[in-house]
ROLO-68334 format. One record per atom (N, C-alpha, C): y, x, z. Coordinates in steps of 0.2 Angstrom, whole numbers, plus 5000, padded with zeros to 4 digits. Each point is the difference from the previous one (the first is absolute). Layout:
N
YXZ...
END
This chain:
272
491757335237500250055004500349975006499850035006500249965005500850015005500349955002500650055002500250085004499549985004499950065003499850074996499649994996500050084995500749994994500249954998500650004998500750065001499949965008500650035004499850055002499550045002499750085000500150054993499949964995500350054994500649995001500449965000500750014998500250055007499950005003500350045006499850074998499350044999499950064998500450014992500149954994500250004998501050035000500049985008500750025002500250045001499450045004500150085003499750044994499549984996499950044995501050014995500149934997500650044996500450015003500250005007500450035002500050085004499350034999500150085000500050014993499949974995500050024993500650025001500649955002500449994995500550055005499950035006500250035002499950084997499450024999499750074996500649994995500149944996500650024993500250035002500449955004500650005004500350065002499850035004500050075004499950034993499450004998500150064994500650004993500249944998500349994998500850035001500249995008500650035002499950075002499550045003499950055000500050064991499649954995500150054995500849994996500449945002500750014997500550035004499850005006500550045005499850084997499450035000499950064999500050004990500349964999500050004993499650034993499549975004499050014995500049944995500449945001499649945000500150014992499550004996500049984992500249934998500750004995500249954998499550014993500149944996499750014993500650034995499750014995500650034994500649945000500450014997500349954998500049934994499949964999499949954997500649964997500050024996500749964995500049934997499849965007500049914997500349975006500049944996500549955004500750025002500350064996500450025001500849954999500649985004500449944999500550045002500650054998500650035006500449975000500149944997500349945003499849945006499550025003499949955006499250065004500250035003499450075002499649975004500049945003499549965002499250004996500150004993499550004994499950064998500150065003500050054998499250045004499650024996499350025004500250055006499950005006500050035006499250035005499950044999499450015003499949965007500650025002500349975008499649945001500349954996499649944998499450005001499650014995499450015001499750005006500250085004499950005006500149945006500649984999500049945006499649964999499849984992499649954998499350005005499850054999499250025003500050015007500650015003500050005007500149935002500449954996500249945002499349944998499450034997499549964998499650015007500150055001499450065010500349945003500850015001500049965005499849935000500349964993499949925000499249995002499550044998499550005002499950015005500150035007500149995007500049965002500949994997500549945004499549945001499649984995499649934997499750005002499450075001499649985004500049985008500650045003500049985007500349945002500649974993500149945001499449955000499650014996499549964999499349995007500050065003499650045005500349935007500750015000500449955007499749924995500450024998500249904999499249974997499850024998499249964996499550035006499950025004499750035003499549935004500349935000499349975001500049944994500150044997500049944990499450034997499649944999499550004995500149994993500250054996500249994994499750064995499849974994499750054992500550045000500449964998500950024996499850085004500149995006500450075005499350064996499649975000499550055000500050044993500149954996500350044993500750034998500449975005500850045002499850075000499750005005499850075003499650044997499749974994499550064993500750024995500649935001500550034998500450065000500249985009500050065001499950095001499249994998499750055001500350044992500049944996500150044993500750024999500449985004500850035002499850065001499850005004500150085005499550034995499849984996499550074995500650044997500749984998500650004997500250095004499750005008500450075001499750064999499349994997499850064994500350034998500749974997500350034995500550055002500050015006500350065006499850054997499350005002499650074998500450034993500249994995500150034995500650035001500749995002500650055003499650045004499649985004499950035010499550074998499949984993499250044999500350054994500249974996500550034993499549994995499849955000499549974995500149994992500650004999500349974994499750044994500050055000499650054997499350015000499549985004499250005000499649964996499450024997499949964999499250015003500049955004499250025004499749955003499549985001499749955003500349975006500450035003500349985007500649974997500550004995500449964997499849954997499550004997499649934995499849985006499749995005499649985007500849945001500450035001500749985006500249964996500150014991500349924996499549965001499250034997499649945003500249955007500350025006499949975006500649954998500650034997500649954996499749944997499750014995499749954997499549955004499750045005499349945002500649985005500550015005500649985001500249944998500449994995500249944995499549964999499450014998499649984998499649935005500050055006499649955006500949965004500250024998500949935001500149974997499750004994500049944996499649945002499150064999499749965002499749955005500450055006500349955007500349935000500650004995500449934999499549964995499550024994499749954998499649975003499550045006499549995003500349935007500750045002500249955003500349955000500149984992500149944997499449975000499550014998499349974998499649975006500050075005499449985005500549995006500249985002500650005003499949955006499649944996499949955006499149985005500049975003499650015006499450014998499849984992499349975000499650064999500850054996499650074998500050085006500149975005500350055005499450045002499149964998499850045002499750034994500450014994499750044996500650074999500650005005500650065001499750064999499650015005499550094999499950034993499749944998499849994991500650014997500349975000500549984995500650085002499950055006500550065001499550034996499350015000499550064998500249984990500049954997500449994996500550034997500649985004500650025000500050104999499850025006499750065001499950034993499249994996499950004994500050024996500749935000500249994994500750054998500050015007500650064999499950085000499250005000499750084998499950004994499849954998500049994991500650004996500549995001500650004996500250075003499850035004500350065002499550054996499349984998499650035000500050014990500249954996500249994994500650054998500549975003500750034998500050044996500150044993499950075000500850015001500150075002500450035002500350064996500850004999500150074994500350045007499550044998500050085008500550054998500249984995500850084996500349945003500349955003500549995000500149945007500450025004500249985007500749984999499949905002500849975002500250035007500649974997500550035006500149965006499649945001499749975007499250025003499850034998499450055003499549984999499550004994499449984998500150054992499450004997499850014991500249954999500150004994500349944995499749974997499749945001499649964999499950004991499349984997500050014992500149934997499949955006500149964996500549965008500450025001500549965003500549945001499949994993500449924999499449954999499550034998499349955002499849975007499850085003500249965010500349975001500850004998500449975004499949924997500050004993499849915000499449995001499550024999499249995005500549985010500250055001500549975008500349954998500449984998500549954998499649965000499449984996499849934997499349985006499950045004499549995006500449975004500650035001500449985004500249914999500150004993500549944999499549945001499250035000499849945000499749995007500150035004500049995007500749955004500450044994500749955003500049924998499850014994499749924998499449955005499550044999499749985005500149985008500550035002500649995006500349924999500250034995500349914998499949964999499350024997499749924999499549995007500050025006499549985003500749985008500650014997500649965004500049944997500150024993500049924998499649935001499450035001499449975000500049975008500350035004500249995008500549975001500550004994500449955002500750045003500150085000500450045004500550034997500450045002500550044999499650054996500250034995499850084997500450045004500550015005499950065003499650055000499550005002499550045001499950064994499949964994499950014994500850044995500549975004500750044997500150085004500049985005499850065006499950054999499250004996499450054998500450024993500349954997500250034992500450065005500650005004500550025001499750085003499649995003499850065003499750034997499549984996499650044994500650034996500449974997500450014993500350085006500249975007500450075003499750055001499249985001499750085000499850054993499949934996499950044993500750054996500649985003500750025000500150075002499550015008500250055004499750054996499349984998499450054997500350044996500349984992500450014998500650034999500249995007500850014997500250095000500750014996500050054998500750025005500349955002500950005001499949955005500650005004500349985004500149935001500349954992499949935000499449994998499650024998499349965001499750035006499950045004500150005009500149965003500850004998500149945005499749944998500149964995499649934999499750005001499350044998499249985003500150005008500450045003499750025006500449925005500349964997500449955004499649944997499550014994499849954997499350015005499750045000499450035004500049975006500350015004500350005008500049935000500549984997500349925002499549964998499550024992499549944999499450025004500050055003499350005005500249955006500850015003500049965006499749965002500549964992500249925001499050004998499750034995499249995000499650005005500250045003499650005009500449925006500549994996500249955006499949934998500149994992499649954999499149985001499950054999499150015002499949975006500450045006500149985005500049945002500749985000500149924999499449964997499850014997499349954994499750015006499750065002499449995005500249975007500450015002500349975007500049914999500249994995500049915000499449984997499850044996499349954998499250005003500150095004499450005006500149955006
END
């Protein structure tokens, strides 16, 4: 992929999620100002009345999904200024990451729409997009562990229609229980703790491979701490029910994207 189509996606990539994320946006305050917005039923876990921090909040949730729109923005436009004349894999798989973020604000539709109740093809459709989501963000960090350096750069195209794929296929497997919708905006997966360590163990061996190809260099793991840090934050935000896990994903997110965008940086400025 050559810089110049690079940096063309991620720019339409800009204006695309950011009229998205303004439709919520606006709809979202429009239907709680005029007091339409469907909250889901109440949910009686993680309940602590000793520290309400841990206590489920719908609230939550919702800042979670607005705060994954905009990291997803933010990134991409930080990465649009600063890498804008960097020849880098990494960025190109960053931004398949990214796309899998922002599959995350789906989960709108189901207050916006009052979903919680349907059970129809257009709510199987929208978990689907949640999973193939996840799915091509993982796959992003392993691909860009792997193929990461110059020899494979002209096999990137390859290696996104891959990633692509392989995240219609786990989307496309999944089976899904249609009587029953979680309270962050998707059906409830049937086999749930399977995904997530199928995610977890894709992951871990991306991060390994991270390490072993610093060590092999002779370098700092930064890079590779970094990505735990941001990863482990996004996977926090996805999730989260309450307030303290909001907040820690969303500072673990943020600050290990930085410093992963700044270290990349740095590596490419000193060794091009």
């Amino acid at each position: 992929m050559t810089l110049k189509i690079r940096n063309t996606i991620q720019f339409l990539l800009i204006i695309l999620f950011f009229a998205i994320f303004l439709c919520f946006a606006i709809s979202t305050a429009i239907q709680m100002a005029g007091a339409n917005f469907c909250y889901p039923e109440n949910h009686h876990f993680l309940e602590n009345r000793s520290f309400a921090a841990l206590n489920y909040d719908y609230n939550s949730i919702l800042a979670s999904i607005f705060t994954l729109l905009i990291y997803a923005i933010l990134t991409l436009l930080y990465m649009r200024i600063s890498f804008e004349k960097t020849q880098s894999n990494e960025l190109v798989y960053f931004t398949m990451f990214i796309i899998g973020v922002f599959c995350e604000g789906v989960r709108l539709l189901f207050p916006l729409m009052d979903l919680w109740h349907t059970n129809t093809s257009f709510t199987i459709f929208l978990s689907k997009i949640v999973i193939f989501g996840r799915a091509i963000s993982v796959g992003s960090i392993l691909f860009s562990s792997l193929f990461s350096s110059n020899e494979y750069r002209q096999y990137t195209e390859q290696n996104l229609i891959l990633i692509i794929l392989a995240g219609i296929f786990f989307a496309k497997i999944m089976p899904l229980n249609s009587m029953s919708t979680t309270p962050i905006g998707h059906l409830d997966w049937a086999f749930g703790s399977l995904l997530r360590i199928i995610q977890l163990v894709i992951f871990m061996v991306g991060i390994l491979a991270m390490i072993l190809k610093e060590f092999i260099a002779d370098s700092k793991i930064k890079i590779p701490v970094m990505t735990l840090v941001f990863y482990f934050g996004y996977l926090q935000i996805c999730d989260s029910y309450c307030w303290l896990n909001y907040g820690i994903g969303t500072a673990m997110c943020f600050t290990g994207t930085f410093y992963y965008l700044k270290n990349l940086h740095n590596y490419y400025m000193w060794n091009l």
